[in-house]
N, C-alpha and C positions, 0 to 999 in steps of 0.2 A: 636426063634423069634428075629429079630432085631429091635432094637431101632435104627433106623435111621432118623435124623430130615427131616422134608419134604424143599429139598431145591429148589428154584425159583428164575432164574437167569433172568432178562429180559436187553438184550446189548441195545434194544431199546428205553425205558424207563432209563434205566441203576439203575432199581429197584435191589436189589437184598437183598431176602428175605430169611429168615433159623426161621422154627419155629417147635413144638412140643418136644420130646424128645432125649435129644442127648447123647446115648450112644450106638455108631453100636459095633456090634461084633468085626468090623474090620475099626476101628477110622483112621488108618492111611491111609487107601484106600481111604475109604469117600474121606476127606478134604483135601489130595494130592491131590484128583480128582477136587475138588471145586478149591483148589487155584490155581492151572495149568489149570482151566479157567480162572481165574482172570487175568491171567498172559498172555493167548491169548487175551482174549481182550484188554488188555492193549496195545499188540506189535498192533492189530489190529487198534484200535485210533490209534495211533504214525502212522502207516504206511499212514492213510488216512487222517495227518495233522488237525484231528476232536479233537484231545487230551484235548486241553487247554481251549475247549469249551463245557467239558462236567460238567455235575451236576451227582454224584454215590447218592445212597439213601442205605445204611445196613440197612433192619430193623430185630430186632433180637427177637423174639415170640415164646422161648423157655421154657418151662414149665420142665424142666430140662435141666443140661448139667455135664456131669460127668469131673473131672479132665483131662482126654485123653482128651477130645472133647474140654474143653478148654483152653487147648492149642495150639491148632489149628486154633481156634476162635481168640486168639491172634496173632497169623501170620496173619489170613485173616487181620488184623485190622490194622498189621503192612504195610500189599501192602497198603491199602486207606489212612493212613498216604503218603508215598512215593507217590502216586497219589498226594496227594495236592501241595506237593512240583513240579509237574509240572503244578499247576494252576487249578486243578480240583476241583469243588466246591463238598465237601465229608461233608455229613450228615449221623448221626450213630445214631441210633434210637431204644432202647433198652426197649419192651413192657415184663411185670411180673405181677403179681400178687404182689400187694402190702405186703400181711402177708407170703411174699416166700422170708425169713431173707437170706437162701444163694444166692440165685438170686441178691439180694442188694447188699451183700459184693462182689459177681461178679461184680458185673456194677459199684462199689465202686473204686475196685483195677484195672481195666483195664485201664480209663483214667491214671492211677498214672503211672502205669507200661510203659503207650505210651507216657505219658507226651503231651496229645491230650484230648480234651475235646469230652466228648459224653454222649447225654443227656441219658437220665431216663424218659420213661414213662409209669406210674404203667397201 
């Protein structure tokens, strides 16, 4: 059985959402996969001069994320960092369960780590 989070990219909206349980078998595949989209859509904006005119939304609705998976999670967060430095309005949006203490210290240590603010909403 794989634990793979259900992920939902929208270039349109430029939603991009990662929720339920994050530990796949094979963590590196995943989120290699996820952020080498991140990474075409990114050349994609740049090419069609739309870049500096977008709003990203991460909303993050994981109800686990095991060690592998976040740090992975911390790359992704690293590109939307590097986005904003070309003028993109980057919102990170981290939905838990209130009484889910390692969820907290997750969402605790990441802005430290990015030295980027991103909210907390239980």
């Amino acid at each position: 059985c794989d634990f793979s989070p259900k992920a939902d990219f929208n270039p349109v909206t430029g939603i991009f959402e990662l929720s339920g349980v994050s530990r796949p078998e094979n963590v590196s595949t995943l989120y290699n996969d996820l952020n080498n989209w991140l990474r075409e859509f990114e050349t994609e904006c740049l090419s069609k001069g739309t870049w500096e005119k977008r709003s990203v939304t991460f909303n993050f609705r994981l109800t686990y994320l095991n060690s592998a998976s976040s740090k992975y999670v911390l790359l992704m967060l690293e590109v939307a960092k590097a986005w904003a430095r070309y003028g993109v309005k980057i919102l990170v949006n981290w939905y838990y369960d209130a009484s889910d203490d390692e969820m907290q210290r997750t969402v605790r240590i990441f802005p430290m780590l990015l030295n980027m603010n991103l909210p907390s909403c239980h």
